[in-house]
C-alpha positions as CSV (number, residue, x, y, z in Angstrom):
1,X,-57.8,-14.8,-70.8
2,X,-57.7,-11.6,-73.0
3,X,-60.4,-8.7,-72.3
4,X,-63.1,-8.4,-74.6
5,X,-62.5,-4.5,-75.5
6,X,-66.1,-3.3,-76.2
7,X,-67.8,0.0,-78.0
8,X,-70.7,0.3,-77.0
9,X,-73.4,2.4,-79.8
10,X,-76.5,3.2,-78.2
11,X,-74.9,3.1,-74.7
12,X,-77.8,4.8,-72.9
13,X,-80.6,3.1,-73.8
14,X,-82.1,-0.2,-72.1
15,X,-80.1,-2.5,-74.3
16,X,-77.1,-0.3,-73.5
17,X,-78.2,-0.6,-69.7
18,X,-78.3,-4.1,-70.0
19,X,-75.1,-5.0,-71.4
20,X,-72.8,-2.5,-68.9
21,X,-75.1,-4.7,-65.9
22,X,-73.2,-7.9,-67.7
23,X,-69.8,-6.1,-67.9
24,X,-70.1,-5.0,-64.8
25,X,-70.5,-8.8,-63.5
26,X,-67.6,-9.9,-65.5
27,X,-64.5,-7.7,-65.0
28,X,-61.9,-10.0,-65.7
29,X,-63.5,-10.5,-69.3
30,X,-64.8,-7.1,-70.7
31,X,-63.6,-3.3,-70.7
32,X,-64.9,-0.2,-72.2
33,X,-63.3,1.4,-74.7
34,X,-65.9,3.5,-76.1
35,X,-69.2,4.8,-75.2
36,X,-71.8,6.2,-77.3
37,X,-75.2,8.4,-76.7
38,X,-77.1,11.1,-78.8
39,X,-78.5,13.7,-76.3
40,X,-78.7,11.7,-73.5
41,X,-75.4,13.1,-71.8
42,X,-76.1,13.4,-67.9
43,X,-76.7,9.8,-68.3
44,X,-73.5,9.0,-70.5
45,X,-71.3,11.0,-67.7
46,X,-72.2,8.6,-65.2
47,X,-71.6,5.9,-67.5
48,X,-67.9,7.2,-68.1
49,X,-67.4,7.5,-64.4
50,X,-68.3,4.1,-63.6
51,X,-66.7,2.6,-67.1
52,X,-63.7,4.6,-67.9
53,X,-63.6,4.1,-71.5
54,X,-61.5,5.7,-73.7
55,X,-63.7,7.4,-76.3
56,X,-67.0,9.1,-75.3
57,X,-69.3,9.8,-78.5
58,X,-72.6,12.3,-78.5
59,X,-74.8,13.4,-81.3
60,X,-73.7,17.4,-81.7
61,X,-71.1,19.6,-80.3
62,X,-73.4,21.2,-77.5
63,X,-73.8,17.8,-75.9
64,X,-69.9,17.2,-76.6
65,X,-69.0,20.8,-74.7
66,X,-71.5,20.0,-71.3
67,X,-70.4,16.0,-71.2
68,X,-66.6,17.1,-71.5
69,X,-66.8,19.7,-68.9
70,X,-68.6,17.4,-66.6
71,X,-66.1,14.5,-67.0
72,X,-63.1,16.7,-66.7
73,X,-64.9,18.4,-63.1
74,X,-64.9,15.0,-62.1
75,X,-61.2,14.1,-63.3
76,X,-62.2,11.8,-66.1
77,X,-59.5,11.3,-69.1
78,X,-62.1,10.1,-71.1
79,X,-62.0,11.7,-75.0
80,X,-65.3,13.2,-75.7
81,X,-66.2,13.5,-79.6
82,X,-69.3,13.4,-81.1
83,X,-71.2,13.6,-85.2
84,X,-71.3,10.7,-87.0
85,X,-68.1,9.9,-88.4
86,X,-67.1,9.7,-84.9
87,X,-69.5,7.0,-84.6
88,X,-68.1,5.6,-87.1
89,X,-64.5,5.7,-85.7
90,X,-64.9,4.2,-82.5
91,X,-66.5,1.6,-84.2
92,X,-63.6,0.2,-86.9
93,X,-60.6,1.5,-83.9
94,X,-58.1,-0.9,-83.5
95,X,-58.5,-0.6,-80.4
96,X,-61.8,-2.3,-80.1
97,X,-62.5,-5.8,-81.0
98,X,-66.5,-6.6,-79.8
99,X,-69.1,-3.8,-81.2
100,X,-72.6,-4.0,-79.3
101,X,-74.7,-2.3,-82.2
102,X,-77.6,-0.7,-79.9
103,X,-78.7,2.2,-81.5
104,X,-82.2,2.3,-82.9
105,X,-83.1,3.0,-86.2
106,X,-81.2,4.1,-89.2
107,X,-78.8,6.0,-87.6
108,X,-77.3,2.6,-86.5
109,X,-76.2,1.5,-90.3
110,X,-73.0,3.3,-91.0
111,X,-71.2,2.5,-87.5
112,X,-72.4,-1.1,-87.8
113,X,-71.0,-1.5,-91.5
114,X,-67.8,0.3,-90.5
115,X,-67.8,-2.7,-87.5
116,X,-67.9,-5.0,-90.5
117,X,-65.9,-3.6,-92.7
118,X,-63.3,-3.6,-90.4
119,X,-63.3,-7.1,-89.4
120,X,-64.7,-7.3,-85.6
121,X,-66.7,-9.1,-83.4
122,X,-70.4,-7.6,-84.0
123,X,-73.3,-8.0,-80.9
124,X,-76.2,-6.5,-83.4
125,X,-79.1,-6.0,-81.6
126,X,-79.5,-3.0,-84.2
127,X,-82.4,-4.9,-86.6
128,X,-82.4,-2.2,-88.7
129,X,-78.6,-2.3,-90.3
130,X,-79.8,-5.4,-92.0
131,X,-83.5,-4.8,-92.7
132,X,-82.3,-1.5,-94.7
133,X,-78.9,-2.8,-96.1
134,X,-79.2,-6.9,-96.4
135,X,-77.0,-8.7,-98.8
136,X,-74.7,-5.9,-98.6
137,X,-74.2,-6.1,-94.9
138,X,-73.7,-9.7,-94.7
139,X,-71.2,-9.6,-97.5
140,X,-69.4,-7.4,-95.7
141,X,-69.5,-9.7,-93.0
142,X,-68.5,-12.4,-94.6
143,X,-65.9,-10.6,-97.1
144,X,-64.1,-8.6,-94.1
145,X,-63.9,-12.2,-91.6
146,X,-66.3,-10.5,-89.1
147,X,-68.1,-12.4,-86.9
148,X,-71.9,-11.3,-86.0
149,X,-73.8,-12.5,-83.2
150,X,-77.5,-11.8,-82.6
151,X,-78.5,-9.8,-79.7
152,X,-82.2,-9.3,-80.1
153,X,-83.9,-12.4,-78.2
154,X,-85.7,-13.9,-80.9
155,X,-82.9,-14.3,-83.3
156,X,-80.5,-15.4,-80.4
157,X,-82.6,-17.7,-79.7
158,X,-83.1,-19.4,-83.2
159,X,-79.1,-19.1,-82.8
160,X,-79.0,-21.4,-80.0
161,X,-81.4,-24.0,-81.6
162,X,-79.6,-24.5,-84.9
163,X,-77.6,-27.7,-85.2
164,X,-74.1,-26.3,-85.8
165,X,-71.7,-23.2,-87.0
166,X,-72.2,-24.3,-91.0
167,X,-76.0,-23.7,-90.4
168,X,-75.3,-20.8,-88.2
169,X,-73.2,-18.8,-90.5
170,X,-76.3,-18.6,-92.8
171,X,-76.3,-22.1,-95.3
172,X,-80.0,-22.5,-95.9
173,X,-80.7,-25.9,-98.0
174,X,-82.1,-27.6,-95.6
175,X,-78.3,-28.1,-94.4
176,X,-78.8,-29.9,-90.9
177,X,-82.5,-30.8,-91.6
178,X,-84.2,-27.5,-90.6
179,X,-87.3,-26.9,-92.4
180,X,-88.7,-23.8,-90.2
181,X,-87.9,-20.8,-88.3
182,X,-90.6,-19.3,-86.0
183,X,-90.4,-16.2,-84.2
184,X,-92.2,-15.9,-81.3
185,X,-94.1,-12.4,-80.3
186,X,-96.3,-11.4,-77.0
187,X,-98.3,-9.8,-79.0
188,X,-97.7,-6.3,-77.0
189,X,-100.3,-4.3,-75.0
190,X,-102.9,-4.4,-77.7
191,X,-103.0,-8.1,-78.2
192,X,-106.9,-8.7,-77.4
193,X,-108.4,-5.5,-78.1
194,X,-110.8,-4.9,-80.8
195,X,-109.1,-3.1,-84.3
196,X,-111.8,-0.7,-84.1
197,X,-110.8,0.4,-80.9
198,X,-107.1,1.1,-81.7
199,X,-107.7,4.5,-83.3
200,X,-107.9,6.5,-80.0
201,X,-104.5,4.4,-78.7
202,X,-102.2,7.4,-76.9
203,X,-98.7,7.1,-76.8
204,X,-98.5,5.8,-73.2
205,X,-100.6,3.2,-74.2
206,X,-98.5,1.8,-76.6
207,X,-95.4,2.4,-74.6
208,X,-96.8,0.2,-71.6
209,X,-95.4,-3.4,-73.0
210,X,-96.5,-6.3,-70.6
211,X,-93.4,-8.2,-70.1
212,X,-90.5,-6.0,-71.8
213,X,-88.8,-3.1,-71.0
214,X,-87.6,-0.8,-73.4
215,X,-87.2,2.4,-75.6
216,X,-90.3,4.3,-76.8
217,X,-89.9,3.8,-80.4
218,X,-89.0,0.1,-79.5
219,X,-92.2,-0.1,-77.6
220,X,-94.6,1.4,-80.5
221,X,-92.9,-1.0,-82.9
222,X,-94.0,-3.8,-80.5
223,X,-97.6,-2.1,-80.1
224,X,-98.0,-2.4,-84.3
225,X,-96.2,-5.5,-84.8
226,X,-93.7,-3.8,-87.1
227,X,-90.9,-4.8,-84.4
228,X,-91.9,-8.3,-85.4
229,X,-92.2,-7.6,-89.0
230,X,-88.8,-6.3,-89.0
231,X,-87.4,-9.3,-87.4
232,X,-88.8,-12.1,-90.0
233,X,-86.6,-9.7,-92.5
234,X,-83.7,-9.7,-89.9
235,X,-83.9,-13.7,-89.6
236,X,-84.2,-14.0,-93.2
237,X,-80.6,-12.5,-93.7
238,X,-79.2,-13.6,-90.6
239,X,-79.6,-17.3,-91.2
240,X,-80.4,-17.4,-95.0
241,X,-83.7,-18.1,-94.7
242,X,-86.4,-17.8,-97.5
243,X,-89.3,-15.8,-95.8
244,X,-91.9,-18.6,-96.3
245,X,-89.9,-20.5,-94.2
246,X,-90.2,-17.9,-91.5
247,X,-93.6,-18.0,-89.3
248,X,-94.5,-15.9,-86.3
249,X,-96.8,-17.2,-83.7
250,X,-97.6,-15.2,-80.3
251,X,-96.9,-15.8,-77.4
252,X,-97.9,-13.7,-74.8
253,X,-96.2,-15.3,-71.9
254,X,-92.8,-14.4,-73.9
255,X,-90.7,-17.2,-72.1
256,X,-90.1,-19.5,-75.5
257,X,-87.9,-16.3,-77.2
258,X,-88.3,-18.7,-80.7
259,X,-87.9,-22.0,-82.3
260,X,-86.3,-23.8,-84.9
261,X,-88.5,-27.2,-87.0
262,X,-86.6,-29.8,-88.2
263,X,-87.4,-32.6,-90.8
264,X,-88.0,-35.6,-88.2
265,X,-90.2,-33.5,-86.6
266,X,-88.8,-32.1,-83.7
267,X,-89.1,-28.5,-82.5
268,X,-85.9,-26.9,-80.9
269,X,-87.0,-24.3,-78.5
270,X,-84.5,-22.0,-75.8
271,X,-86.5,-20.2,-73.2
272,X,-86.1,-18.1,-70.1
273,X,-86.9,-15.0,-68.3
274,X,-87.8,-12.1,-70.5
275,X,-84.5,-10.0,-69.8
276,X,-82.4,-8.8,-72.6
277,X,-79.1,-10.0,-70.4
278,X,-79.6,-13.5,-71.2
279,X,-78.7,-13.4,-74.9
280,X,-76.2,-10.4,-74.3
281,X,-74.9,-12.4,-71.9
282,X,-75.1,-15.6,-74.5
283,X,-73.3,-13.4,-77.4
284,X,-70.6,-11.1,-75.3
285,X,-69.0,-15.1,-74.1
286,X,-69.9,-16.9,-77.1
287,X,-69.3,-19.9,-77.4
288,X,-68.8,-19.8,-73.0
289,X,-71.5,-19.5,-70.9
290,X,-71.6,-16.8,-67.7
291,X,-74.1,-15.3,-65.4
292,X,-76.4,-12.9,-67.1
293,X,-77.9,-11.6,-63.4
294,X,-81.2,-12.9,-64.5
295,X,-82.9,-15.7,-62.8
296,X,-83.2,-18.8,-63.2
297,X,-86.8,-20.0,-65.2
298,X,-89.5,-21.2,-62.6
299,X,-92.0,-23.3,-65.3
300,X,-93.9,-24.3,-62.2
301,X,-94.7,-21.0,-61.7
302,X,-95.2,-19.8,-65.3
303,X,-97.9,-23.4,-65.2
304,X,-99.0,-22.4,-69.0
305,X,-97.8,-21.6,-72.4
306,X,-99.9,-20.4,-74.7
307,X,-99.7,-19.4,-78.6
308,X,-101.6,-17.8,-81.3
309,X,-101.5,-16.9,-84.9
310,X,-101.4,-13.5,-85.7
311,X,-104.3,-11.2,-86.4
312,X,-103.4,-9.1,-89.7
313,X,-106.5,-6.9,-89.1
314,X,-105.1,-5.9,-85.6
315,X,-101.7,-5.8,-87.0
316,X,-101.1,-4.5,-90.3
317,X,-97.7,-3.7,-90.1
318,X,-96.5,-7.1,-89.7
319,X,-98.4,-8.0,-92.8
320,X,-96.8,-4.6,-94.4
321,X,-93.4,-5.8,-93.7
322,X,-93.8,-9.6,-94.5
323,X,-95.1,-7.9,-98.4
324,X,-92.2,-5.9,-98.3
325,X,-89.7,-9.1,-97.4
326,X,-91.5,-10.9,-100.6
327,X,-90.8,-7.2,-103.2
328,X,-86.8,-7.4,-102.2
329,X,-85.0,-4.5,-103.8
330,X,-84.8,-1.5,-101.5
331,X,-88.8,-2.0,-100.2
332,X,-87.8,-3.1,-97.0
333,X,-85.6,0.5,-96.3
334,X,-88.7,2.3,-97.8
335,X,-90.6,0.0,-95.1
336,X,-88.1,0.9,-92.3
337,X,-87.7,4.7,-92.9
338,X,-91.7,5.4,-93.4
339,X,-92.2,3.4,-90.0
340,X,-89.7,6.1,-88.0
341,X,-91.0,9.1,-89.6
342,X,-94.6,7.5,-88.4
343,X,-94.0,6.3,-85.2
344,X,-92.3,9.1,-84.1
345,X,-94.9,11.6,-85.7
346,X,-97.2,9.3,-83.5
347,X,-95.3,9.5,-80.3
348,X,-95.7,13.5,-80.8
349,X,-99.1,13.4,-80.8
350,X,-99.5,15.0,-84.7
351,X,-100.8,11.5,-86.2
352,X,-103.1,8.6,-84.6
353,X,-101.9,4.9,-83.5
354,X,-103.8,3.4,-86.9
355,X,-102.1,5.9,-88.8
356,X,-98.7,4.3,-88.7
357,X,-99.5,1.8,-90.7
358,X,-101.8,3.4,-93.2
359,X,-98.6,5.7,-93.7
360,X,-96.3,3.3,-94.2
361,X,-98.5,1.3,-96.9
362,X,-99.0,4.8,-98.2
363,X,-95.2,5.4,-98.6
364,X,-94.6,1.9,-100.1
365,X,-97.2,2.0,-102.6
366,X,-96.1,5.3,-103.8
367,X,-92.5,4.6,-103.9
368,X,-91.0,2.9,-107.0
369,X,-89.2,0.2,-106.3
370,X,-85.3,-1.1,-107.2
371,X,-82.6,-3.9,-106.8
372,X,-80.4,-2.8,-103.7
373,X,-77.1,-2.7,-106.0
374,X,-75.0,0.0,-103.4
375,X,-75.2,1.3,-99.8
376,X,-76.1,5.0,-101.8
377,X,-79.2,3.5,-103.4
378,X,-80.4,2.6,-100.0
379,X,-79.7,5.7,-98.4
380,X,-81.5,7.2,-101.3
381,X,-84.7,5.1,-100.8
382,X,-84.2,5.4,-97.0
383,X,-84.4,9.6,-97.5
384,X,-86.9,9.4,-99.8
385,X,-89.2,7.8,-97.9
386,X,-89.2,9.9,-94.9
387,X,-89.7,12.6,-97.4
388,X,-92.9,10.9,-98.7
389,X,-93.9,10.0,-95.0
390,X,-93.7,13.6,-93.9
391,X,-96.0,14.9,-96.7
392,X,-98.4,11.8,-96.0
393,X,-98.5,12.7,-92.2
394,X,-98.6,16.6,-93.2
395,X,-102.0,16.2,-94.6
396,X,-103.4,14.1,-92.1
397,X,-105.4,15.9,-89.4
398,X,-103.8,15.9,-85.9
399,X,-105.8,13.5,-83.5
400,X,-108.1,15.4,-80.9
């Protein structure tokens, strides 16, 4: 059996974390060729050590200089570059054939399309890349003979319940009899609390998810529902899916990751453990199964599943991104680029928790609209969106 050779974007963060655990169990089928982080380099060095890619990637030249000299102290040969069209390198190299698209946010577009464009094996677990780009992602996909693989648990698990590769690769018409896809949430830390009460939410708060773990911004996104609102745009270009064929439902247990209806009436569901190895693990041996580390589901102990609709009041970004789905054009970048500026003005303390989404519906009603016709029109939304987020946030008064 040929190695998998992986790079690795976003290699420090838990999704990176995750996947190097499954490598790690599997040395006979993966390697390393390239690692990437922004400014997270004392954690990257270690990574190198353990990994020995090829290419090590940072976000600026300072981080480049202290990772280098710390990988050469140690007698590393690893090749330390760093900027974005380094990113973008390591991800079309010849010498890769698997990219595990992990970094959050927008930053994550060009190396991801470069992935496509160039033909390989894509792990996205980057939502973003399509929620901004779309149709012109998955053309590229599809033009360039790539082959892309959802990471994130919800949409790998609607990939395990379709009925075969035709359905898989996107052919919405009710092709195999499928009639619903519905994403399951846990409805993050703020699932029962009154709206009212959500204005004096602090950061930690909203970090503290009760079953995942992950990034900040991640966990924030969880917190408004906007994670999950990004995902019914994901699903809907992943799998072809017209959005009001798309439900959510909550589910705070979070061991059914999502389900697929069909016309007879059955319901397809694929659960397990909430641990981000068991769809890498699913996706990096596609169509094989290995050992993900993560143990096996106990329903005995779990005893009860429960679900519940969504409450729009408590969660208006979900409702924000779902209207944004429905305009098309370049609305859903606007949607994505006003949510970072927010969540991470939030996670700095200068704007409240409820302010995220009145920002981002701020942002999107201001903001003419447009067809997506090129990647530039979408990078021009994208920056003028954080440009109309910061002067939103600018006048809002800095919580207490």
């Amino acid at each position: 059996m040929q190695k998998q050779r992986l790079t690795l974007l976003g290699s420090t963060g838990s999704i990176g974390d995750s996947t190097l655990d499954v490598v790690a169990r599997h040395p006979d089928r993966f390697s390393i060729y390239a690692l990437t982080a922004h400014r997270n380099g004392d954690k990257l060095v270690q990574q190198c050590l353990r990994f020995a890619p090829e290419v090590a990637v940072v976000g600026d030249a300072a981080t480049a200089a202290q990772v280098e000299q710390k990988l050469r102290a140690a007698g590393s040969k690893t090749v330390v570059t760093y900027g974005p069209e380094a990113l973008v390198a390591v991800s079309k190299s010849a010498s890769c054939d698997t990219v595990v698209a992990a970094i959050v946010g927008a930053a994550g577009l060009a190396p991801t399309l470069a992935a496509a464009k160039a033909g390989k094996r894509i792990l996205l677990a980057n939502k973003e890349a399509l929620v901004m780009s779309g149709d012109i992602f998955m053309n590229a996909v599809c033009d360039n003979g790539a082959v892309l693989l959802p990471v994130d648990s919800e949409h790998n698990a609607v990939f395990q319940c379709l009925p075969d590769e035709g359905a898989k690769r996107g052919g919405w018409g009710g092709r195999g009899g499928v009639t619903k896809v519905i994403l399951t949430a846990s409805g993050g830390p703020f699932r029962t609390r009154e709206p009212a009460t959500l204005v004096d939410v602090t950061p930690d708060e909203a970090c503290k998810h009760p079953n995942w773990s992950m990034g900040r911004k991640i966990s924030v996104d969880s917190a408004t529902m906007m994670n999950k609102g990004l995902e019914v745009i994901e699903a809907h270009y992943l799998f072809n899916v017209p959005g009001e064929r798309i439900d959510v439902l909550i589910h705070p247990q979070s061991v059914i990751h999502s389900m697929v209806s069909y016309a007879d009436g059955s319901v397809l569901a694929q659960l397990g453990n909430p641990d981000m190895r068991t769809p890498i693990a699913h996706a990096l041996a596609f169509p094989d199964r290995v050992d993900s580390g993560v143990a096996q589901l106990d329903l005995t102990q779990i005893a009860t599943l429960t679900f519940e609709k969504p409450n729009y009041e408590r969660f208006p970004c979900l409702a924000l991104a779902m209207k944004a789905l429905e305009q098309g054009g370049v609305a859903s970048a606007t949607l994505n680029a006003a949510n970072e500026v927010a969540v991470e003005a939030f996670l700095n303390r200068r704007i409240g928790f409820t302010a995220i989404a009145r920002t981002v519906e701020s942002v999107l009603d201001a903001l003419r609209n447009q067809a997506a016709t090129s990647l530039d029109v979408v990078l021009e939304a994208d920056a003028a969106a954080r440009r109309a987020a910061h002067t939103i946030i600018d006048s809002l008064p800095v919580p207490a």
